[in-house]
C-alpha positions in Angstrom: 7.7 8.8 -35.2 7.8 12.6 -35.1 10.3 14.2 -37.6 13.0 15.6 -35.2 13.5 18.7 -35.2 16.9 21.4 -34.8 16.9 24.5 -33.6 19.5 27.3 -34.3 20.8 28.8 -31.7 23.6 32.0 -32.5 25.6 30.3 -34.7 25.3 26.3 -33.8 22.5 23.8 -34.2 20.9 21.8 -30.9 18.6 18.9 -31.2 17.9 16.2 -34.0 21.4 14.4 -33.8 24.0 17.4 -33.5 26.5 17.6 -31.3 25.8 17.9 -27.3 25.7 21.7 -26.3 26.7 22.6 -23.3 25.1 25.4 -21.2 27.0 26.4 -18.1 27.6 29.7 -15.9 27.2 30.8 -12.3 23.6 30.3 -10.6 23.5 34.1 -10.1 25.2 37.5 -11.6 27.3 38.1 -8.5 28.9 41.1 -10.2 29.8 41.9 -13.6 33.2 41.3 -13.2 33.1 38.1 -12.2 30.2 37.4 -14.8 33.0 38.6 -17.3 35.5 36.4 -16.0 33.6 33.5 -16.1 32.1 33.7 -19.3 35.5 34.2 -20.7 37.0 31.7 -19.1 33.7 29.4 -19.8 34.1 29.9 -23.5 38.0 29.1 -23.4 37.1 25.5 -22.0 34.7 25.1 -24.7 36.1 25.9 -27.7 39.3 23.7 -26.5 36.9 20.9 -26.4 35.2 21.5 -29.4 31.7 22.2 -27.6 28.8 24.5 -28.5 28.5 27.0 -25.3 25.4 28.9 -23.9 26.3 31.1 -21.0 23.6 31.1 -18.2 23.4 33.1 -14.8 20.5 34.5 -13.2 19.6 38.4 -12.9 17.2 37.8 -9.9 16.5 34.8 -7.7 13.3 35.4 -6.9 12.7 31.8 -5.5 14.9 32.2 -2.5 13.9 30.1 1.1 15.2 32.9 2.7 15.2 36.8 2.5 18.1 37.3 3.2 19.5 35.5 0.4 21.5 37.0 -2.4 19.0 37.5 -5.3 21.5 39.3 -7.5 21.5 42.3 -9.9 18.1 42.5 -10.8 16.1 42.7 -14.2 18.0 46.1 -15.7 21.6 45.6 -14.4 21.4 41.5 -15.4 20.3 42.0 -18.9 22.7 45.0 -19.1 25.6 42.2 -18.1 24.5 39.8 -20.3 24.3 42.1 -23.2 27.9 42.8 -22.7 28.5 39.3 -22.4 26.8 38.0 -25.1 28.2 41.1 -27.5 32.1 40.4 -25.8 32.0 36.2 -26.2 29.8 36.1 -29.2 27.7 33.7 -27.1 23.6 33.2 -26.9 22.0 34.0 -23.4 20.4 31.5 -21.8 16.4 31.7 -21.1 14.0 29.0 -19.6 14.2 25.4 -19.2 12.4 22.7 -17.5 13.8 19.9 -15.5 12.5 16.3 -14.9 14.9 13.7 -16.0 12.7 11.1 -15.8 11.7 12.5 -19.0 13.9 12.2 -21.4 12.4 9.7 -23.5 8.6 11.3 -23.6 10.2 14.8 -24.3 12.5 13.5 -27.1 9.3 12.0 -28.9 8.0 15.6 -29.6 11.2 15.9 -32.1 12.6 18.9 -29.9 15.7 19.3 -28.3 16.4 18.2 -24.9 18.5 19.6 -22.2 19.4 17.7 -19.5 19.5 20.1 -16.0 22.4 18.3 -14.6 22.9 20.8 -11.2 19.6 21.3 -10.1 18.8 17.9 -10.3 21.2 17.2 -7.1 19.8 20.3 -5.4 18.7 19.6 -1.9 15.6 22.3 -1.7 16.2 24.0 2.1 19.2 22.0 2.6 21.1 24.3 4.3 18.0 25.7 6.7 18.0 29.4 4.9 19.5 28.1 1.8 19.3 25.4 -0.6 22.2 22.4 -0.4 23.4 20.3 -3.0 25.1 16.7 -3.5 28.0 17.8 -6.4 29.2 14.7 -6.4 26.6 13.3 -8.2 26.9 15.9 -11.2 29.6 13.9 -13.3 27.7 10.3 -13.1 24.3 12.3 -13.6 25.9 14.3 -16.9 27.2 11.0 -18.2 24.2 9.0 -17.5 22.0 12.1 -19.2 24.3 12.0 -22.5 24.2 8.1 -22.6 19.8 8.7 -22.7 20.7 10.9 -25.9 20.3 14.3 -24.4 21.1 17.4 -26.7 22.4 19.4 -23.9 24.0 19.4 -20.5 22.6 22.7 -18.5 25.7 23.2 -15.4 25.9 25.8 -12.9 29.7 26.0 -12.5 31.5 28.5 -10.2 35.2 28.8 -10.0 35.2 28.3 -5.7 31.4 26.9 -5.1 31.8 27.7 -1.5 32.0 31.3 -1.9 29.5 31.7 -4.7 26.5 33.9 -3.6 23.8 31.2 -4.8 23.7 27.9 -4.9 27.4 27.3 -4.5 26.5 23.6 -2.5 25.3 22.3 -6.1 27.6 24.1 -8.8 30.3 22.0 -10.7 34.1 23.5 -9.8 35.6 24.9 -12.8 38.7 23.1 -13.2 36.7 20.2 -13.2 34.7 21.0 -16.5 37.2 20.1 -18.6 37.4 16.4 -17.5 33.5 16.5 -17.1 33.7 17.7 -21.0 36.4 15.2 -21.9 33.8 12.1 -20.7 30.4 13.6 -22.7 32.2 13.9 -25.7 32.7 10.5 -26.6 29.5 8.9 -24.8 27.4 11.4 -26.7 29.2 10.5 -30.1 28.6 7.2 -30.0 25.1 7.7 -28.9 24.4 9.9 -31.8 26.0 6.9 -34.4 23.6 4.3 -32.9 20.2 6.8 -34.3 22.1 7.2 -37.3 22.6 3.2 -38.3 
């Protein structure tokens, strides 16, 4: 069995039995206002539940099925909002992951963390004809069944109204309904975490 392996991230710890992490934001930089708002507002729900937070949110989505979809700030103006951000919240940015949730067990062998990418996994690909779609209610059962496996982190793309964010609103997690979602890891991954310590 591999020795597992933490990794420190700002000023928290992710993988090898610490608590979950979450990492949450919009899909996109709509604006830096809004990016403001909803790291601040982000990092409010996550200290009041006593969780690790990573802000995410895209600079440029490149990967769109249409060209006329919103892409968002682009390299120079994203990393200039995430600076401020990240220097305003005291909070990490958010880089690269890959998702296959089939794999949790395989990738937890290696002794690494592993972040569950809750949102994307109920991502319809060309759902909506020129965009993608998504089935949000399957986020919460997905999150929970994710934390049971022993994940070290929950990855959510969470947008205040979903219906009006710029990309992939059909798939982000409302959020007023974090805290709940939150409310439900907590205790699921607690318990998981005293079973690989008996």
């Amino acid at each position: 069995m591999p020795l597992l392996r933490s990794i420190s991230i700002g000023a928290f710890r992710i993988g090898a039995g610490e608590p979950l992490v979450l990492i949450a934001g919009p899909c996109v930089i709509e604006n830096e206002r809004h990016a403001l708002k909803m790291a601040e507002r982000l990092v409010k729900i996550a200290a009041k539940a006593k969780v690790p937070l990573i802000f995410k949110a895209s600079y440029d989505k490149a990967n769109r099925s249409s060209v006329r979809s919103f892409r968002g700030p682009g390299l120079a103006g994203g990393l200039e909002i995430l600076r401020e951000i990240k220097a305003r919240f005291r909070v990490p940015g958010y880089n690269n992951l890959v998702v296959d949730m089939r794999s949790f067990p395989i990738l937890a062998k290696t002794g690494c963390p592993v972040v569950f990418d809750v949102t994307h996994s109920v991502q319809l690909p060309g759902g909506q004809g020129n965009a993608s779609g998504g089935e949000p209610e399957f986020i919460e059962p997905l999150a929970r069944a994710g934390t049971a496996v022993g994940v070290d982190g929950i990855f959510l793309e969470v947008h205040e109204r979903p219906e009006r964010a710029l990309s992939d609103g059909s798939n982000a997690l409302r959020l007023d309904r974090l805290p709940g979602l939150l409310a439900k890891l907590k205790p699921i991954a607690k318990l998981v975490r005293s079973w690989s310590l008996s």
